[in-house]
N, C-alpha and C positions, 0 to 999 in steps of 0.2 A: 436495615441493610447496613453492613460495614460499610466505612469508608475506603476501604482499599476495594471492597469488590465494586460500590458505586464509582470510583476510579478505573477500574478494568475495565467498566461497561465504558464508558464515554469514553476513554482512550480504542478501547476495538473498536466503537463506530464509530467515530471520527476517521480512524485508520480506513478502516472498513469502504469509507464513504469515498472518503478520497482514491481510494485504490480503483473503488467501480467508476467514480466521475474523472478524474486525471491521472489514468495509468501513465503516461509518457511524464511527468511530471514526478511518478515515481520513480521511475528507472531513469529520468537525469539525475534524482536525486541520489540514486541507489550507486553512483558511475559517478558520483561527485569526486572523488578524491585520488579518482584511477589517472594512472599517467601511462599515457599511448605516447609511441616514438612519431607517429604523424603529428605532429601538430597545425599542418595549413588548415584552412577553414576555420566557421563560425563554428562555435558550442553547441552541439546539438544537432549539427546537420551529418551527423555520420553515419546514419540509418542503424540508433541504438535503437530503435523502437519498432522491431520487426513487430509483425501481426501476432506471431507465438506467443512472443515475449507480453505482447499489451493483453493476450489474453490469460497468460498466466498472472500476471498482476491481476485482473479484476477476477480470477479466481479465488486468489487469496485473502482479497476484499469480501468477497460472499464468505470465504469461511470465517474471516473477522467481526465480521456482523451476524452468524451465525451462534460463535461462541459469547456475543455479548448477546445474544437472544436469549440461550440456553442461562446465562445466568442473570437476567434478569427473571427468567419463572421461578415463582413462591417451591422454597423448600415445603416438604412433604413432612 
């Protein structure tokens, strides 16, 4: 196995992992660098992390552990 493709795999699971076990932890991170005119309140309490949203995140996660799947099977 290449190194860049044994690199792909463990970056998409990793990704992968993280997206299915701490979606809101993505989407702070995903929102890091945005600047809103409100600024009262704590980081994080602005209800970024509607239900939709954390589940399109751990979708994304299943397809990133999906394609490190598909390339971890033996070439034919």
């Amino acid at each position: 196995m290449e190194p860049r493709t044994a690199l792909a795999i463990g970056l998409g699971a990793a990704l992968g992992v993280l997206c299915l076990v701490r979606p809101t932890v993505v989407l702070r991170l995903s929102a890091l660098g945005a600047t809103t005119s409100d600024r009262t309140g704590q980081y994080g309490d602005d209800g970024l992390a509607s239900s939709r949203a954390t589940w399109l995140v751990r979708a994304l996660g299943a397809a990133c552990l999906a394609v490190a799947a598909y390339l971890l099977l033996p070439e034919p």
